[in-house]
N, C-alpha and C positions, 0 to 999 in steps of 0.2 A: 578463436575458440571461446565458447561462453560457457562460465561455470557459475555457482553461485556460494559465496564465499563468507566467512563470519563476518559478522558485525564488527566484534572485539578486535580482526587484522588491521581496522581505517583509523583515519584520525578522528577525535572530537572534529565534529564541525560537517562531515561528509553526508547524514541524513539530512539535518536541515540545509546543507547545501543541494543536493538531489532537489528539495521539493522545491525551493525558490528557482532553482531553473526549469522543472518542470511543469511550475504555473507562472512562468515568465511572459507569457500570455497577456497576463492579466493582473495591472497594478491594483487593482482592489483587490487581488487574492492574496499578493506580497503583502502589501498595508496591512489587510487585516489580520494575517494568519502569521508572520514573520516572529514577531514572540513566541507562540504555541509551537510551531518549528523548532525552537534553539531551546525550548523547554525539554519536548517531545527528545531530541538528539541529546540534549543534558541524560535524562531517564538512562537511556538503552545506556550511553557510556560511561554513566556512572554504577552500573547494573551490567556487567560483560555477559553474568552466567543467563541471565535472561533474555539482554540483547540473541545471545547466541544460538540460545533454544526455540526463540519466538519471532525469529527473523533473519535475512539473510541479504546481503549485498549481491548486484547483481554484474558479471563483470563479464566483457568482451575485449579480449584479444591484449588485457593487463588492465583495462581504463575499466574504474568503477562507471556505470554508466544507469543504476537506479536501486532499489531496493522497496522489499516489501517486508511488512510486519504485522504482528496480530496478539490476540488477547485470549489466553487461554485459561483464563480465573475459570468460566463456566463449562470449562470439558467434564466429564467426556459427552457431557450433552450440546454445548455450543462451543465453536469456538470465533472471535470477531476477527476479521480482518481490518487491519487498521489502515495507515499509509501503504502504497503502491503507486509506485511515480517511475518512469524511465525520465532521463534528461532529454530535455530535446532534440536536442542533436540525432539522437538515437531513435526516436519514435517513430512509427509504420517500417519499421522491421522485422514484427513477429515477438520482439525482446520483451513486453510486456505480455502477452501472450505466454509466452516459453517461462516467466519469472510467475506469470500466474499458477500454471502448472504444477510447477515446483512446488509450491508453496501448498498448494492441494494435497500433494505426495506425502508431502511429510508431514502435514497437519489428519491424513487419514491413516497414515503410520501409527501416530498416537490412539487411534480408537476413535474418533469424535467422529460423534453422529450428523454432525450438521457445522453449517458454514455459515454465518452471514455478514454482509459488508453494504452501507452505505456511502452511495456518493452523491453528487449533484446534477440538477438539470444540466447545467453549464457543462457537465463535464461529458459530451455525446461518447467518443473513444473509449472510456472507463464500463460505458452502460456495454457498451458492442463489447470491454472483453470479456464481462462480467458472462451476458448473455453466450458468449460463445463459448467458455468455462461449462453452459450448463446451468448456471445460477439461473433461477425461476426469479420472475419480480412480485415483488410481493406489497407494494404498495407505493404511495407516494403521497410525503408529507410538507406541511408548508414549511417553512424555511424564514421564520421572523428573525434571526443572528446575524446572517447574511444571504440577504436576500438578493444578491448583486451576482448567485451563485445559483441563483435557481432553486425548486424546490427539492426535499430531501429523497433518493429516492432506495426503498432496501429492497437488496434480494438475500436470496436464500438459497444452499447448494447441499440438497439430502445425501447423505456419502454412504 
């Protein structure tokens, strides 16, 4: 059964754990991003009421198995989508799709007019689920931070 569950239920440790398994992939993506990760996962669970309003853990059948989150400073005009990772274990099963979804649902609950989210060349799955969401691409920019990631690239989801 896949439900999608608070932030505040997991332990410290379980966002930035999600993202390093699900760029386990790729040691230059650990290297570089592994700090920002345990920063990013500090935030939400030092922040529960925000974690819980602005994201949500993604679970099948008891096993946390990814999570998404977002930025709602600029509603009701924009809101950004931040992190979105399944683990791997779990990927080409729909689960990032179906967590996409979600995340749509109750981000157009609030009112917001628009959605947008970038990700990277490197990441082709990210583009396909963004694209299949709906999200329009709306450009693509270089990528001097890490360039090891491809370039930057955004869309955008008119609600």
């Amino acid at each position: 059964m896949l439900t999608f569950e608070c932030i505040s239920q997991f332990p410290r440790g379980t966002l930035a754990d999600h993202l390093a398994d699900a760029y386990s992939f790729s040691a230059d993506c650990r290297t570089y991003w592994a700090q920002d990760w345990r920063e990013y996962d500090d935030f939400f669970f030092a922040h529960p009421r925000i974690a819980d309003r602005c994201g949500f853990v993604t679970v099948l059948d008891g096993m946390p198995v990814g999570h998404i989150t977002w930025d709602p400073r600029s509603a009701p005009d924009l809101v950004i989508l931040g992190h979105n990772c399944i683990r791997t274990a779990y990927k080409g099963q729909g689960l990032g799709k179906a967590q996409l979804q979600e995340a749509i649902r109750r981000i157009r609950m609030t009112g917001a007019r628009r959605i947008t989210v970038t990700t990277n060349a490197l990441l082709l799955p990210a583009q396909r689920n963004y694209e299949g969401a709906g999200f329009i691409r709306q450009g693509e920019r270089e990528n001097t931070e890490t360039p090891f990631a491809g370039s930057y690239i955004d869309y955008e989801l008119m609600l």
